[in-house]
matplotlib code that plots the C-alpha trace (Angstrom):
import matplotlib.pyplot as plt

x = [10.1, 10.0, 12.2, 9.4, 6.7, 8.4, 8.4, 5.2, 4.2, 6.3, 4.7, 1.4, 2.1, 3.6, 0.3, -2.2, -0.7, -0.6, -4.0, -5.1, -6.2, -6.3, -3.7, -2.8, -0.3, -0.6, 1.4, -0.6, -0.2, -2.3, -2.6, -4.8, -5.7, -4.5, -4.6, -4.1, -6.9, -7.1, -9.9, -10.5, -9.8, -8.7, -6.3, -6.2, -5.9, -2.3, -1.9, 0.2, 0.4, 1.0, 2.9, 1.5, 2.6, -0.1, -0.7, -4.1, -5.2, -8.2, -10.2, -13.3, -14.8, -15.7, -13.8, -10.0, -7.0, -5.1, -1.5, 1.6, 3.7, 2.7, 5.1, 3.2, 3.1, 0.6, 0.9, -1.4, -0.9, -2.1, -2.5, -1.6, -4.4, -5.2, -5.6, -8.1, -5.5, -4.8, -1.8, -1.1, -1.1, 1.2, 2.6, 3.9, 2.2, 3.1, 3.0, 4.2, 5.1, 4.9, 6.7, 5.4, 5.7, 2.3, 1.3, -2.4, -4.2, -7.7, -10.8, -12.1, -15.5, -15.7, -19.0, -19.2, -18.4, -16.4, -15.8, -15.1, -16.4, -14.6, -15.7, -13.0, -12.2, -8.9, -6.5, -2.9, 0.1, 2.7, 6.3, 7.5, 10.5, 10.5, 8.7, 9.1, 8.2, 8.0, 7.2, 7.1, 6.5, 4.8, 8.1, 8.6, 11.4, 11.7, 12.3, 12.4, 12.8, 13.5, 11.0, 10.7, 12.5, 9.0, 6.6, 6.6, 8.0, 4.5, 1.2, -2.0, -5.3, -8.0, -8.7, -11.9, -12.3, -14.0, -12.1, -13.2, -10.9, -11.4, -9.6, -7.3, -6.1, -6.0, -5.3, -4.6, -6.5, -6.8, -7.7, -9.2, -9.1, -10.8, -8.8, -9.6, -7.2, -7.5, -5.0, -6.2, -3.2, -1.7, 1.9, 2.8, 5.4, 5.0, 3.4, 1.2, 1.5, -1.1, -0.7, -4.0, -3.9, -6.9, -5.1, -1.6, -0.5, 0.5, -1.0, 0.6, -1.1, -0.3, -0.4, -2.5, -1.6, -4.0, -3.7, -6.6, -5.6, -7.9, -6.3, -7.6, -5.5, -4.9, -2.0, -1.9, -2.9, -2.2, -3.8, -1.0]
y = [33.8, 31.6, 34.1, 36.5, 34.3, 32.7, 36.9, 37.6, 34.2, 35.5, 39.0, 38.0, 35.6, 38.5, 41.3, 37.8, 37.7, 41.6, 41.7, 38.3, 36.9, 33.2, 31.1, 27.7, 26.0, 22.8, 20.5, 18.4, 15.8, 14.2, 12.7, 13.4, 14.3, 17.2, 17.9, 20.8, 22.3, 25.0, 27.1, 23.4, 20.4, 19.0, 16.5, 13.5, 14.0, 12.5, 11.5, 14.5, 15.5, 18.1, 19.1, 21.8, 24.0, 26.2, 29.5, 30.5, 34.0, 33.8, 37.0, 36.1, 32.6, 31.7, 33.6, 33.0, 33.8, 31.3, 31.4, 29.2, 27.3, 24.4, 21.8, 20.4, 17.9, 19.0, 16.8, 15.6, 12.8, 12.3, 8.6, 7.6, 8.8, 6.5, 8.0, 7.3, 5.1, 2.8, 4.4, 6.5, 10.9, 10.2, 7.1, 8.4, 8.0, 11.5, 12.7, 16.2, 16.4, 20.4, 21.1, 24.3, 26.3, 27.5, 30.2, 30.3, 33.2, 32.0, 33.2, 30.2, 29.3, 27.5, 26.0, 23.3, 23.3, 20.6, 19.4, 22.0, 21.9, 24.9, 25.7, 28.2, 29.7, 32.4, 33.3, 31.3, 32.3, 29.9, 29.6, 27.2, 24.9, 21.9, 21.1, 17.1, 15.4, 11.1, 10.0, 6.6, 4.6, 1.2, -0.5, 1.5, 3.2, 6.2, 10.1, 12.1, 15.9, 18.9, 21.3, 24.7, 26.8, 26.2, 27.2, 30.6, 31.0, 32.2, 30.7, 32.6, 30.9, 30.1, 28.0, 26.2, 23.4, 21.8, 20.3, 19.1, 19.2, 16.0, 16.8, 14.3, 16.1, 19.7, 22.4, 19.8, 18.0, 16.0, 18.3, 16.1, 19.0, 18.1, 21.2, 22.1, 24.2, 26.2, 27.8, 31.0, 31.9, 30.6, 28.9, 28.1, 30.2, 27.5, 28.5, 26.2, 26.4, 25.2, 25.0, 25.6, 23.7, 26.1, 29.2, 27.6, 29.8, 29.2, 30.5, 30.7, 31.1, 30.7, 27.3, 27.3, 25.3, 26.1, 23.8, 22.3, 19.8, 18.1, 16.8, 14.9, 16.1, 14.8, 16.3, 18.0, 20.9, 23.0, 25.6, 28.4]
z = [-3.6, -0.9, 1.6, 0.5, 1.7, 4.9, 5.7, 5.2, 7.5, 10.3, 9.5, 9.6, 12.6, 14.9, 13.5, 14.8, 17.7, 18.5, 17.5, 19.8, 16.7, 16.3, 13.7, 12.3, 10.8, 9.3, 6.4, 4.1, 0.9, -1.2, -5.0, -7.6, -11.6, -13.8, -17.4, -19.7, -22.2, -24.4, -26.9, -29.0, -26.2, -22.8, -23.2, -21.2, -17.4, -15.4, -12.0, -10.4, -6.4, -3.7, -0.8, 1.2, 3.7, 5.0, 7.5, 8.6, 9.9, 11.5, 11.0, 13.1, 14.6, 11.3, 8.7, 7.9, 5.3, 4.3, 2.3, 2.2, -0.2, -2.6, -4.7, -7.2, -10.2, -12.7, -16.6, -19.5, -21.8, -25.5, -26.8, -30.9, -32.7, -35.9, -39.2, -41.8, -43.5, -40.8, -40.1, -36.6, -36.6, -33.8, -33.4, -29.6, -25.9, -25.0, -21.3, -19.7, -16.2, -14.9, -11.6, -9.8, -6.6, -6.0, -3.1, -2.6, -1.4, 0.1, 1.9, 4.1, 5.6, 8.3, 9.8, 12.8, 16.5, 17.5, 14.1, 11.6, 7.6, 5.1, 1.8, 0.4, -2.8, -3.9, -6.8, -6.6, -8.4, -9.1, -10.5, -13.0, -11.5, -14.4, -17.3, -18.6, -22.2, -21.8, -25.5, -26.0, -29.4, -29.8, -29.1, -25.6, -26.8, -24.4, -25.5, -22.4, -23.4, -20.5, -21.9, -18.9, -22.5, -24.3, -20.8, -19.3, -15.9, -14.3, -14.1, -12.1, -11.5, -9.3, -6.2, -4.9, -2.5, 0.7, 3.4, 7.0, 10.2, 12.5, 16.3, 17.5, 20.7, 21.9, 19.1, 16.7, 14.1, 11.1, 7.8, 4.7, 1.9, -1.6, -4.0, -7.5, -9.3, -12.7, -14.5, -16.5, -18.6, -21.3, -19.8, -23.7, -25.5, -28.7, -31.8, -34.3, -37.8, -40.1, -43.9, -45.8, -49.4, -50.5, -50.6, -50.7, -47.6, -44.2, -41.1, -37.6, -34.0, -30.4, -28.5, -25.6, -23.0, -19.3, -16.2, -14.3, -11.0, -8.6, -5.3, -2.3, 0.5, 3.9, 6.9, 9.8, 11.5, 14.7, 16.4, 17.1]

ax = plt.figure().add_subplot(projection="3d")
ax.plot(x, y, z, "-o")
ax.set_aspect("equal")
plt.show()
């Protein structure tokens, strides 16, 4: 994947250039929130973060493509729950850490002379590198799981965000991106089962598990 995208950079690099179109390139990082949800809940959102490397294509003044490569941390975590009888569902702190490789495909706007304000919005596609379970009991007795058999390799989504690009010399600047990422398939290959005391019978179904990360991005960026 990634020899596939550093072509299609140096693809699209050599067509912008042959067609005296203006590009970027720029490297940003930043922290931030995720958490998973499915049909019933969203569980509790984790601190995760992102490493960006990013190509723009800039179609007119104001309009630009925008692809790269993305690592990122996305998790959730899930507190004990008490019961009714004072005792705990799960007596466990349980947090998943999800690595990804993410490539963004994403149509920006760009408003502003000297200073420059983008809205933008596009599909990503990612690739599953590691999947984490932490479980902790009352005591802190650690359980850390590798868990990337129970995910599917391949996760596709949508992009939104804002950013602003401050100049701090001649075709460079300073962008400051706020991103918000949501998953739309189901990553989980885990099924639930469910035992019904009515009709004595047990019943099975799919476990959903969708990714949703907000980061506040910062790096830097240079007008090719």
């Amino acid at each position: 994947m990634k020899k596939s995208l550093f072509s299609l950079l140096i693809l699209v690099s050599i067509v912008a250039s042959a067609t005296g179109q203006r590009s970027a390139l720029g490297i940003s990082i930043g922290s931030g929130f995720s958490s998973t949800r499915n049909e019933y809940s969203s569980e509790a959102w984790k601190q995760g973060f992102i490493i960006n490397l990013e190509y723009s294509w800039y179609l007119t003044r104001r309009l630009a493509l925008r692809t790269g490569l993305a690592f990122e941390k996305k998790g959730s975590k899930f507190d004990p729950v008490w019961c009714a009888t004072g005792e705990f569902e799960n007596p466990y702190n349980v947090h998943f850490d999800y690595y990804y490789a993410s490539i963004p495909v994403l149509v920006n706007l760009s408003f502003g002379q000297k200073i420059k304000y983008n809205v933008y919005a596009g599909p990503y596609f990612s690739r599953l590198l590691r999947t984490d379970l932490d479980a902790n009991d009352e005591f802190r007795n650690d359980v850390i799981v590798e868990q990337a058999s129970n995910h599917r390799a391949i996760d596709f989504g949508l992009s939104t965000g804002t950013s602003i690009d401050i100049p701090i010399a001649k075709n460079l600047c300073i962008p400051i991106e706020l991103r918000y990422n949501c998953g739309l398939l189901n990553t989980s290959k885990e099924r639930l089962h469910h035992y019904n005391v009515i009709d004595n019978k047990t019943y099975s179904e799919d476990m959903v598990v969708k990714h949703n990360a907000l980061y506040l991005m910062i790096g830097l960026k240079a007008n090719l």
